[in-house]
Each structure stands twice: as C-alpha cells, then as structure tokens.
C-alpha positions as CSV (number, residue, x, y, z in Angstrom):
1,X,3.4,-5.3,35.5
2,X,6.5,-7.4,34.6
3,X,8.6,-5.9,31.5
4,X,8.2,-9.0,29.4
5,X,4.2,-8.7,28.7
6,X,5.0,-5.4,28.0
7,X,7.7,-4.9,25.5
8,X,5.8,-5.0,22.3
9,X,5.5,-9.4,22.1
10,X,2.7,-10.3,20.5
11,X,3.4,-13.8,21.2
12,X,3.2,-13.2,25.0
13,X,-0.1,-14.1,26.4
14,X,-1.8,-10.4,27.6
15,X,-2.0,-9.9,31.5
16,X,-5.5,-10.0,33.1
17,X,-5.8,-6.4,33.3
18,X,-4.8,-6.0,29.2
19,X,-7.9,-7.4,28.7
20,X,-10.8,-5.0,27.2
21,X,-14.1,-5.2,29.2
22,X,-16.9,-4.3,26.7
23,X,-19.9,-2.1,27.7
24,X,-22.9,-4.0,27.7
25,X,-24.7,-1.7,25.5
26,X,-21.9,-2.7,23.2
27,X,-23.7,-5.8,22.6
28,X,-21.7,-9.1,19.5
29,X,-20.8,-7.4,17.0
30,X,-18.2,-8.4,14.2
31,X,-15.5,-7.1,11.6
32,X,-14.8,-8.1,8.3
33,X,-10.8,-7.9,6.7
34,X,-9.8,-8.9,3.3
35,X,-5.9,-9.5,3.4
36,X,-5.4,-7.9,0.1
37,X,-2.2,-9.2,-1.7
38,X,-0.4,-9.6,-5.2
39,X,-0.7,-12.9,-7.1
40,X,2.4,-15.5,-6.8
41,X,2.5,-19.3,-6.6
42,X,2.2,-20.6,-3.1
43,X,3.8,-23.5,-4.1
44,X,7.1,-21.9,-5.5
45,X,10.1,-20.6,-3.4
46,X,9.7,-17.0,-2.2
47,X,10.2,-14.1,-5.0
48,X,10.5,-10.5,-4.9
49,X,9.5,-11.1,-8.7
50,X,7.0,-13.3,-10.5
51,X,3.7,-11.6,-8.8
52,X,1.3,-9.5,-10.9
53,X,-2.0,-7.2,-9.8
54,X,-4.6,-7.1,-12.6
55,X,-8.2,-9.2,-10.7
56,X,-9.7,-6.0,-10.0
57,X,-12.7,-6.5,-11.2
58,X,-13.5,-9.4,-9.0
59,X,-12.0,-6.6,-6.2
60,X,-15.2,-4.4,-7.7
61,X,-17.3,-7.4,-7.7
62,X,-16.6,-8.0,-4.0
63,X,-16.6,-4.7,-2.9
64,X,-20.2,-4.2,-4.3
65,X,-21.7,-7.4,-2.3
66,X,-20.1,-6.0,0.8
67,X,-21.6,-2.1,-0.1
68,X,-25.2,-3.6,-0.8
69,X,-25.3,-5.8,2.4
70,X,-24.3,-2.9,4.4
71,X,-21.0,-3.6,5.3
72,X,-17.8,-2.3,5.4
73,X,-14.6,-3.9,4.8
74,X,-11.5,-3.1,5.9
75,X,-8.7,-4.1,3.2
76,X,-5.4,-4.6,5.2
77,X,-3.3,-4.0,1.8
78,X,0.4,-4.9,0.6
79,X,2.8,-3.2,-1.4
80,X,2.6,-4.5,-4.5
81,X,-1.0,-3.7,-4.2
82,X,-1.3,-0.2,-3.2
83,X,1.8,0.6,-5.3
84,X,-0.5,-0.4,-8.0
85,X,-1.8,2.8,-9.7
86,X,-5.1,1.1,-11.1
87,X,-5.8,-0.8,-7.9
88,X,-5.0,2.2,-5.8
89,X,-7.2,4.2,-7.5
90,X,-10.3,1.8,-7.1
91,X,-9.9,1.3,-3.3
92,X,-9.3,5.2,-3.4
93,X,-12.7,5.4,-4.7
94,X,-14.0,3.1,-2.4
95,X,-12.7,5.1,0.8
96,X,-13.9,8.0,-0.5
97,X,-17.6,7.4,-0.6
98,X,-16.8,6.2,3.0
99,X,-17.7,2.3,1.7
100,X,-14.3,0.7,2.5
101,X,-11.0,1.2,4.6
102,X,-7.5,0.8,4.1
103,X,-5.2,-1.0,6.4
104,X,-1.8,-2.3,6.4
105,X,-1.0,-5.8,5.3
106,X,3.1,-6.7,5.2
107,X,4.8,-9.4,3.1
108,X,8.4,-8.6,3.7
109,X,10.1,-10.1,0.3
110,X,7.6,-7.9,-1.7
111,X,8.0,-5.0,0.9
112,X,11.0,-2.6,0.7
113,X,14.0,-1.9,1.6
114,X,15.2,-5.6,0.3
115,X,18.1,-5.8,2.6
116,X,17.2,-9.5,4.0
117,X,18.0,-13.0,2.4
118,X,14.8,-14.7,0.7
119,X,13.8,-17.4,2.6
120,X,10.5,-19.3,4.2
121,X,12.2,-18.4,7.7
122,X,12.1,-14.6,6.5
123,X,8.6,-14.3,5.0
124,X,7.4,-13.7,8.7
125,X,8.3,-10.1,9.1
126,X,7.9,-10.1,12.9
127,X,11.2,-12.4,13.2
128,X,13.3,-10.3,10.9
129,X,15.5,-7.9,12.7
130,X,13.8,-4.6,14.5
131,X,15.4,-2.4,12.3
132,X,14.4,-4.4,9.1
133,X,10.9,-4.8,10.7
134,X,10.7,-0.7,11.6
135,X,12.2,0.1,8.0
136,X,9.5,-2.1,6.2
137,X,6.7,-1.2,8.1
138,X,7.4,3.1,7.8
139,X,7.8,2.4,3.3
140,X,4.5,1.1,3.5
141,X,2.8,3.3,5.5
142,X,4.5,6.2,3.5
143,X,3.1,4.3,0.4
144,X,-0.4,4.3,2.0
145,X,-0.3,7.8,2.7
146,X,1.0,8.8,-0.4
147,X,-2.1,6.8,-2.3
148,X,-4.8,7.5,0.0
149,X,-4.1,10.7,2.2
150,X,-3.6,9.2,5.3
151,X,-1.5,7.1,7.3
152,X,-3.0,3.8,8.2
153,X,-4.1,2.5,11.7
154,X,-4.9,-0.8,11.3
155,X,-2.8,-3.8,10.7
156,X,-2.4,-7.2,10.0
157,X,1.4,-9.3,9.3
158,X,1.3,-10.9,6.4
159,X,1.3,-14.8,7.2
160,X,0.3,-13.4,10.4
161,X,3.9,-12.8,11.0
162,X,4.1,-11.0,14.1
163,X,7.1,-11.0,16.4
164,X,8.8,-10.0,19.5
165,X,9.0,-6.2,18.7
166,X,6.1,-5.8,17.0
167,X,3.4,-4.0,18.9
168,X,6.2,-1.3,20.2
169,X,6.9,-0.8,16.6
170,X,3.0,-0.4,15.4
171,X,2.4,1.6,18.2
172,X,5.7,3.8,17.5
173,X,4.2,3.9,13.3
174,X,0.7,5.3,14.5
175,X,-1.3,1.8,14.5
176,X,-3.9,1.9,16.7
177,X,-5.5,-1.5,15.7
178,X,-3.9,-4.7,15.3
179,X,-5.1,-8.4,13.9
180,X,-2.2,-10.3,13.4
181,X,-2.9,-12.9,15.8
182,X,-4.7,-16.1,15.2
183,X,-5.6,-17.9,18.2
184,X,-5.8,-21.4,18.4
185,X,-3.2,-21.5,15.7
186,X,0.6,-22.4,15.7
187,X,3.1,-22.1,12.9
188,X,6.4,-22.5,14.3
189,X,6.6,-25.9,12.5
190,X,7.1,-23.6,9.6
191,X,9.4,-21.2,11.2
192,X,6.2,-19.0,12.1
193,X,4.3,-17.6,15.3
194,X,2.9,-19.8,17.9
195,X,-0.6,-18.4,18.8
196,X,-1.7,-21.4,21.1
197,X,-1.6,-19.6,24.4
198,X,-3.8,-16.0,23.4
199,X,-6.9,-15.7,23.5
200,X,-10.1,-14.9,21.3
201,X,-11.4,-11.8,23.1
202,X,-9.8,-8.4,22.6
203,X,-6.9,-7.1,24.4
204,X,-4.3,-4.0,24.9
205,X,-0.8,-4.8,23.7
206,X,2.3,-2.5,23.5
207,X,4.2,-0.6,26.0
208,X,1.5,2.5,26.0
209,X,-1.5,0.4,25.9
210,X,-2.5,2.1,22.9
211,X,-2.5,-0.8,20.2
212,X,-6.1,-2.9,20.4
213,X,-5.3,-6.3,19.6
214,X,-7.9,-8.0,17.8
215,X,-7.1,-12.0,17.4
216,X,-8.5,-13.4,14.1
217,X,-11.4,-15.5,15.6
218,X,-11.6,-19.6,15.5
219,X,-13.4,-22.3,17.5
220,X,-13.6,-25.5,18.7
221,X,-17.0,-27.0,17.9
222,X,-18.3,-30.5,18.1
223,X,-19.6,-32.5,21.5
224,X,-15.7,-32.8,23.2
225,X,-15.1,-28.8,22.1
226,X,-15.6,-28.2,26.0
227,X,-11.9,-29.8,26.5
228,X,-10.5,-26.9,24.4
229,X,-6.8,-26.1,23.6
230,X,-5.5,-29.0,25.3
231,X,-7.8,-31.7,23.9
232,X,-7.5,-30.6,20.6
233,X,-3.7,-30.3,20.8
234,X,-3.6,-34.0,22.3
235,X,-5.3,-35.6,19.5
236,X,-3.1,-33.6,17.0
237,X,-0.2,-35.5,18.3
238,X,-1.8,-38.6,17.9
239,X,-2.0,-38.9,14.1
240,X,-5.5,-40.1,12.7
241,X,-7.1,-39.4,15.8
242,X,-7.6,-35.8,15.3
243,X,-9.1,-36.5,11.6
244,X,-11.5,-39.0,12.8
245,X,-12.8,-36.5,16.2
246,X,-13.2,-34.0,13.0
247,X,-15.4,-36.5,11.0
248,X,-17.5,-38.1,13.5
249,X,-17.9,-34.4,14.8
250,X,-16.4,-34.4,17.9
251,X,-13.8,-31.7,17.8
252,X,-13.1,-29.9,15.0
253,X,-11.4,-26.2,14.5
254,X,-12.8,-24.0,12.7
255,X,-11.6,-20.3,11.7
256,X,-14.2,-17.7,10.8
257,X,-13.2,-17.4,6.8
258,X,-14.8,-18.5,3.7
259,X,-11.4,-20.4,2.5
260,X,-12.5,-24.0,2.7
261,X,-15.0,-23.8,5.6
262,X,-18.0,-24.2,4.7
263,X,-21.0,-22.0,5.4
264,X,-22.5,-24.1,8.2
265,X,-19.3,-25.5,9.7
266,X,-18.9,-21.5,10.5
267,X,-22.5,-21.2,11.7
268,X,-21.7,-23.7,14.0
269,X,-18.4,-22.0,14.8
270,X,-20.6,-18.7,15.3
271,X,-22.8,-20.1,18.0
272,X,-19.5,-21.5,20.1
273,X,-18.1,-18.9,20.0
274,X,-20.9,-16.9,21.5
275,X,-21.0,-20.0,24.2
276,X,-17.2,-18.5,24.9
277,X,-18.9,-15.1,25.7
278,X,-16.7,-13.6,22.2
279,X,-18.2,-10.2,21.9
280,X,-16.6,-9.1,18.9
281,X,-16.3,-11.8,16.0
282,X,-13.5,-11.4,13.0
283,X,-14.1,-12.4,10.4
284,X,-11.1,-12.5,7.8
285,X,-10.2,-14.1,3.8
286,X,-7.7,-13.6,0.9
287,X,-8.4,-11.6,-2.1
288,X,-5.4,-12.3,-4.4
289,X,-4.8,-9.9,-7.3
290,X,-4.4,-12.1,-9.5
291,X,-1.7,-11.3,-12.3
C-alpha cells in the first residue's frame, strides 16, 4: 500500500483491494439522498447572509411520497437547516418513527467558525485548510447531535467539495459512510474536485478503511457509451461535437437525479449501469428550503 491512496484523498483513485466485493445474495439495490440546504441565489456571489428556511411543507410533502412508496431517505443536512428549530423538529419527527435519516451536508460560508475569506474558490470545503475543514465539520456534527440525539455517520460535501484531507478527517469525526464523490464528473474549471478517474462501484477510503465511499452514480448511455470516460471527454473538447453525440443519441451522460433528467433518460441510465455490473445505485437531488 503506498501512503498517497491512503492519507484521506478522496480525489485519489482507490487501490484494487479498496474495492468492496458484494455478496451475491446482496443482489442491485439502491439509496436515495436529498442534499438538504437553505435557500440563496445561485446566481449571486457567496453569502453567509441572504438565505432563509421556511419550504417545509413541500419537505412534508416529499417526505410523505417517499414513506408511502416504502422508502427511506437519508437527508444529508446543512447548518442553516438543522439549526432551524421548525425544520429540525419535522426531520426529528421523521427519524423518530424510523421513516427518515439524518446525514451531514457541509457548505462552508453558511457553516461555522467563519474564519475563511468568501469566495467561489472557498465554497468547496475539502480545499480549505485541515484545520478549517476539521473545525467546520465537528460544529455541525455537534449541531446534529444536539437536534437529533446522535452524531451523524453519513456524509456528503456540499458542492461535492471533497479534498485531500477529507476521509482521515470523516473517519477521525465518526463517519462511517461517505458520498461526496461524483464520478464521471470534474469541476476543477470552477476551482472544484476532479472526479474523472473514480469509479461508480463502492470502495474503502481513509487511513483505517473504515469510511465506505459511495460515489453519486452517472452513466454513459447511447450506441458509442462503450468508449467511456475517454470518448466522452474527447468530444467535450471538441465544442458542438459532444451536443450533437447527445442529440442524435450517441453518448450522452446522465446522473441518476430528477434535476433536469428526465424520467426515461434515467431509465436508460438505469439499465447501463446494470450493463457496468453497479450493484448499488445512488440516487441523489436538492431540496432547497426555500426562504
């Protein structure tokens, strides 16, 4: 095992034997997360003001679908949100009839201390010292305890911020579950993560191999999806060529989300990914609270 893979990187590509080999028996299955955050224009410069929580009863609305369909979410959940006392109190509810969990979901200019400049580089939490990072990710977790009795164990990085330092740091907090990465994806354009290289099957990260990483799932369908990774990322670079393989179904990408995919783009994206052998589909969307 070389040190690198193993220092807490979540943008380092697991090693063969960090990947999770399901039991048979275990059969596809999949999760649901709602990344569960305070209202603010995504248009506008970063705030630590000008966000509100007050939608909750499109959070009840949701939350009833999911309960009579038999399924149950896990809310990965933001500051502003759970420091919410209505909004705490509902998802309270919710856990407490055993209908819902609670997870942790970190944007880092809503997410005390506020000791770091405001900035699009600084919205990704991961890249933001390890102190700053540890310090932000313990007030939250203290907040989630404080509202719902327990600590939480599963995470996800708000803009799917992950960084160098940040599996040794959830495994230090207690996290026993992470889905912060996105496969397939790459936002280091925007000062982000670059996900191109990890995979879509579940994996151990983390010095002690005790954090199960759990990549946000997205495939390639269309008649050229068996060139993959590097086909797609070829015609990306060649300007309307990657629109056109899209129309004429050819190669698209598709995430597993309800936010502008529609429903049989991700049926579609369902059956490849079963093609890839994915045992464990994640499924994943926004619910802002609205204010």
């Amino acid at each position: 095992m070389t040190a690198p893979n193993h220092d807490g990187n979540l943008l380092a590509p697991p090693l063969p034997q960090d990947m999770i080999a399901l039991d048979p028996a275990f059969g596809t299955r999949f999760m649901l997360f709602v990344d569960t955050e305070e209202e603010f224009d995504w248009d506008a410069p970063f705030s630590r003001t000008g966000h509100g929580v007050s939608a909750l009863a499109g959070m009840a609305r949701g939350q009833a679908y999911f309960a009579a369909a038999g399924v149950k979410p896990i809310y990965v959940t933001d500051y502003p949100v759970v420091d919410d006392d209505a909004a705490a109190a509902m998802m309270g509810q919710w856990v407490a009839d055993g209908t819902a969990d609670i997870g942790a979901h970190l944007h880092p200019w809503v997410n005390p201390p506020h000791v770091e400049e405001v900035n699009a580089a600084n919205s990704y939490v991961g890249f933001l010292s390890e102190a700053v990072e540890r310090a932000k990710l313990e007030t939250l977790c203290t907040r989630i305890e404080q509202r719902f009795g327990h600590r939480p164990i599963a995470y996800r990085a708000g803009r799917y911020g992950v960084g160098p330092n940040s599996a040794r740091l959830l495994e230090e907090a207690g996290f026993r579950l992470d889905s912060s990465v996105r496969s397939r994806f790459d936002y280091s354009h925007q000062h982000g993560p670059d996900f191109k290289a990890l995979p879509q099957h579940p994996y151990w990260a983390g010095p002690g191999r005790t954090l199960f990483e759990l990549p946000l799932s997205t495939a390639f369908t269309g008649l050229l999806r068996g060139g993959g990774e590097r086909l797609y990322r070829a015609a990306q670079s060649m300007g309307p060529l990657a629109g056109a393989l899209s129309r004429a179904r050819m190669l698209s990408r598709v995430p597993l989300t309800p936010e502008g995919v529609p429903a049989n783009e991700a049926v579609t994206a369902i059956d490849a990914l079963f093609d890839e052998g994915v045992r464990v589909l994640n499924l994943s969307f926004h619910f802002l609270v609205q204010g």
